[in-house]
N, C-alpha and C positions, 0 to 999 in steps of 0.2 A: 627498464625496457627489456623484453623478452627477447634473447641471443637466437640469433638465425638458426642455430648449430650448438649444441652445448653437448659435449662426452665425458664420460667420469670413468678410467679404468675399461673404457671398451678395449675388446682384445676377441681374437677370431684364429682358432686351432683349425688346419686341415690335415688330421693326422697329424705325422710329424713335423707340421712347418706351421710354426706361430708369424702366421700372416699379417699379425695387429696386435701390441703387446702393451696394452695397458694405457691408451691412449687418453690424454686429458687435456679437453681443447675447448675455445670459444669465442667463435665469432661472430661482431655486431652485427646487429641488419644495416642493408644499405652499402656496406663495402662490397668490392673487389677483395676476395680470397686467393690466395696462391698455396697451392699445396704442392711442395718438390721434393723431387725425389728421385731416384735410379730405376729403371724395369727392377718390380719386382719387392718395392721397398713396403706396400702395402696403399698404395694409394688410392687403387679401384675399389680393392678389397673395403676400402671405407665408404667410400662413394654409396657402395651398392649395400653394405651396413647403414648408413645413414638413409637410405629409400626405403627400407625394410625388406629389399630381397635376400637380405642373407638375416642369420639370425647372430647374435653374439655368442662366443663359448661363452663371456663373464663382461659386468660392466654392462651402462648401460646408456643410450643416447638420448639425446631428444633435437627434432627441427621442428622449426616455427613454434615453439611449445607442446608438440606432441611426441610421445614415447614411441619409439620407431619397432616396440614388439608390440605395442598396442592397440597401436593408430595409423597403422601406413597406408592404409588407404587415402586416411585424411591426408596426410604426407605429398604421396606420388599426385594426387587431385588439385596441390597448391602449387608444385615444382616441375621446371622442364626439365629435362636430362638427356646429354649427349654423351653415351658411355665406348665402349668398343665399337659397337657396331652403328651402324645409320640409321637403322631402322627403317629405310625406304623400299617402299614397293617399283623396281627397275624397270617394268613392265608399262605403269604410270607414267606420263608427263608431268611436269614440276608441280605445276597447279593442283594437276587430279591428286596428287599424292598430298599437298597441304589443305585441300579441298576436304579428302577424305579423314583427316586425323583433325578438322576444324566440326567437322561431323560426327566423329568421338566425345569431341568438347563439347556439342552441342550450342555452339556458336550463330545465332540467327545468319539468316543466307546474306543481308546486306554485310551484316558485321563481319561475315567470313570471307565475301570477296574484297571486300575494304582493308581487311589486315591482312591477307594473301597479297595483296597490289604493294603493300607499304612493307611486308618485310622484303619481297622477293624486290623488289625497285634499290632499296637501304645496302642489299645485300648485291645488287647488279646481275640481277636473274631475271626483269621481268619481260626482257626483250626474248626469251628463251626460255620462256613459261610452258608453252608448246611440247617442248621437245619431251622424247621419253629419255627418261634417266638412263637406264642402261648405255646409254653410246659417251656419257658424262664421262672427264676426268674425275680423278679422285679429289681435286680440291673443289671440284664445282657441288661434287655431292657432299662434302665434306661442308658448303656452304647451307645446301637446301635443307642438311639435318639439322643446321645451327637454328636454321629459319623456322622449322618442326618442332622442335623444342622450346621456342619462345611466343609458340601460337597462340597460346591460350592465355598471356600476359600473366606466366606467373610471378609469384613472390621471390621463389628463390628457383635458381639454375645450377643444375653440375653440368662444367663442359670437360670430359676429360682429353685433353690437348685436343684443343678446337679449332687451333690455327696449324695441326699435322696436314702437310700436304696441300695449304695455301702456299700463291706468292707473294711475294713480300707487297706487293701492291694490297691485294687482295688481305693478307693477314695485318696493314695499316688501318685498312677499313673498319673489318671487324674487332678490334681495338677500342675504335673511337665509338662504335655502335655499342661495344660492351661501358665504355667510359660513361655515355649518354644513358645509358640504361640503369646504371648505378647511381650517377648525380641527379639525372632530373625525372625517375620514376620511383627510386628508391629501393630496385630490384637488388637483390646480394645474388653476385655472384660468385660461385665457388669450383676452383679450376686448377687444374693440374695441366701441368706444362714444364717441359725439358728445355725450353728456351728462356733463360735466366734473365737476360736482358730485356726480356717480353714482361717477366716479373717485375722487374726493378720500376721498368716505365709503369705499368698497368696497375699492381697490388697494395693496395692501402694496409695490408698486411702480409705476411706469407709465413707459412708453418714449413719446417723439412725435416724430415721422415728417413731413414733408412732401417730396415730389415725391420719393417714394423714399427719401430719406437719413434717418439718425438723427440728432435734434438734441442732447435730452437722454434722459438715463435716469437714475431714482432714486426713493426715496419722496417720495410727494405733499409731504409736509412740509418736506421737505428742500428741492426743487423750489423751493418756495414763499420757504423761508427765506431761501433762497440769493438770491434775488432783488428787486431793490431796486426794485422799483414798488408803488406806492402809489394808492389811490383816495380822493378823495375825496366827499364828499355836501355838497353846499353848498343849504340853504335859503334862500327870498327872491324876490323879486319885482323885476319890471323887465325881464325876460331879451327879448333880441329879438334877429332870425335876424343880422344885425350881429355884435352879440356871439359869437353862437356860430361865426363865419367867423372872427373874429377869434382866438378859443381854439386851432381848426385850425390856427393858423400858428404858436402860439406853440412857442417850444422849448421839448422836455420833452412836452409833450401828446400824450398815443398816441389817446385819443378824451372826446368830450363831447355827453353824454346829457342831456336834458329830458326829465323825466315832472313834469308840473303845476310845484309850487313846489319841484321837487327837482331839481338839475342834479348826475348823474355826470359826475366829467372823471378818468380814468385818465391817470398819469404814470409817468415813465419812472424817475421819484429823487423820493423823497422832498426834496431841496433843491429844487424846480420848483414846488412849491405856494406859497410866500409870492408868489412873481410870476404865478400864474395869479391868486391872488386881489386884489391893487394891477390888474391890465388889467382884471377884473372892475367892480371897486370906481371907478375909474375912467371907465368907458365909460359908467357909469350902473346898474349892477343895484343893487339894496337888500339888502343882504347882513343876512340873520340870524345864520347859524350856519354851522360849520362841520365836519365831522367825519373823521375819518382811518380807514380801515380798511387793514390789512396787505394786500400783492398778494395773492391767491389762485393756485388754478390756474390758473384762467379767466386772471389774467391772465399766468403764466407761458406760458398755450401763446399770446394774442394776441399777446405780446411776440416770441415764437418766430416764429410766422406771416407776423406784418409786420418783422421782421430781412430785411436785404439778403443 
């Protein structure tokens, strides 16, 4: 089966900043992708290499089975994309604006007002078809571009953070519209997102990225399993800024969090917690309780972030 996404050594110099450094990736069709990463780490930068708007310094891609310096027209003709910008005409009403880019597609007029009614209703827009965009929130247009990109029922989607600037209502929704869209059309999507937790539920995989490079790739779970950091939640009283300088030094301690009578302290091994809590216990805090949760993402990608 031909990989939605296949790169071998793709990499992208702008001057002096290797934006993309040697990238080697691949993902099936039919999943949810998760691409993570920090501003800046190279993740549009590949987006928009993968569409064929930018060209590679070295290395070289291919989507759907086509070479993205050879073929991107074929490319950008199979795939929707929600990249920085919306792409909306604000002047337009919701409609006219999905109206006119279903007219691009060359979409027959039944089949255009039939998928215009079915995303904007999916997406909770149709009672506000009407309206011109410009008086829109940012998540309501953040929603119509999602709607605009998925017009023309392609194969594969980039959203690059596609639920920036929903509510959490709204960013449930579209969740489960992208879940649907992957399991029972067989569309891949492929998405970057700062909300880790958004990964973990959503991502049948997810790659992460900083300063260009690939760190890891795999399922959330595995990600996760694979790895030996542990959090824990300590209850109690007594805690003073002392202590918490004191925690920062200790080996093993990647970070330690106060909210009221709850201190997070992420570690690096689960062997590192009996001696955060004797320096505790020691120093003076009043220790109630104590509790262990498994690493998560969250902290596989901190782990990743803050690695030399």
């Amino acid at each position: 089966m031909t990989p939605a996404v296949r790169t071998l050594d793709l990499s992208r110099q702008f001057r002096a900043v290797r934006a993309l450094d040697q990238l080697t990736l691949e993902v099936p069709p039919g999943i949810i992708f998760g691409f993570l990463g920090p501003n800046g780490s190279g993740k549009t930068t590949t987006i928009r290499l993968l569409l064929g708007l930018l060209e590679p310094t070295s290395g070289n891609a291919e989507v759907l089975g086509y070479n993205t310096q050879t073929h991107a027209e074929a490319i950008r003709q199979q795939c929707g994309a929600l990249l920085e910008h919306t792409g909306l005409y604000e002047r337009l009403s919701a409609e006219d604006n999905l109206d006119l880019y279903a007219r691009f597609w060359r979409l027959p007029p039944a089949a255009r007002r039939a998928r215009i009614k079915d995303l904007l209703t999916d997406l909770d827009l149709w009672d506000r078809r009407g309206e011109v965009v410009a008086g829109w929130s940012r998540g309501m247009k953040q929603k119509l571009a999602i709607a605009r990109a998925l017009l023309h029922r392609p194969t594969l989607v980039f959203l690059d953070e596609p639920t920036a600037g929903l509510d959490p209502i709204a960013a449930v929704a579209l969740r489960d519209h992208l879940s649907r869209l992957s399991a029972n059309d067989g569309v891949t999507v492929f998405l970057t997102t700062h909300n880790l937790a958004e990964a973990e539920r959503l991502c049948a995989l997810v790659g992460v990225v900083r300063s260009g490079r690939l760190l890891a790739v795999g399922p959330p779970g595995q990600l996760s399993a694979g790895h030996d950091a542990l959090r824990i939640e300590i209850t109690g009283s007594g805690l003073t800024a002392p202590m918490l300088a004191m925690l920062g030094g200790l080996r093993g301690v990647t970070s330690a969090r106060p909210d009221g009578r709850y201190l997070t302290v992420n570690l690096q091994s689960a062997a590192d917690a009996p001696s955060v809590i004797r320096a505790l216990v020691s120093a003076g805090f009043q220790l109630e309780s104590v509790r262990n949760s498994a690493g998560s993402l969250d902290d596989v990608f901190q782990s990743l972030m803050e690695a030399p």
